[in-house]
N, C-alpha and C positions, 0 to 999 in steps of 0.2 A: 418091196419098193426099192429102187436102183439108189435112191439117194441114200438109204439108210448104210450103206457100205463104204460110203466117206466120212463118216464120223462115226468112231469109238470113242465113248466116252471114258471105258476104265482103261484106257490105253495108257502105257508109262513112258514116258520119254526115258530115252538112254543117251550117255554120253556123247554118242558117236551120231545121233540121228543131227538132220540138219533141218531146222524150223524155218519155215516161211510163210508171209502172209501177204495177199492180195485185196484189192480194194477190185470188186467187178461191178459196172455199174450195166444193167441188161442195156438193150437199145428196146425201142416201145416194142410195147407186144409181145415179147421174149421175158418166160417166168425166169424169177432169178434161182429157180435149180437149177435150170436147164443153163443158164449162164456162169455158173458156176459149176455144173459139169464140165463145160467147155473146156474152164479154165483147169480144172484136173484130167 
């Protein structure tokens, strides 16, 4: 499954990486993986 390769959970952040986060809201009818695929 495509979506399970956007989230690693024992993942560690490092000093150097850069954190962002997003607020996706789908439009009707559009799952919100798939909207959130988009946005990755």
């Amino acid at each position: 499954d495509y979506k399970l390769t956007y989230y690693t959970p024992e993942y560690e952040t490092k000093d150097t990486d850069i954190l962002a986060a997003f607020r996706v809201t789908p439009q009707p009818g559009v799952p919100p993986e798939e909207a959130g695929a988009a946005v990755a």
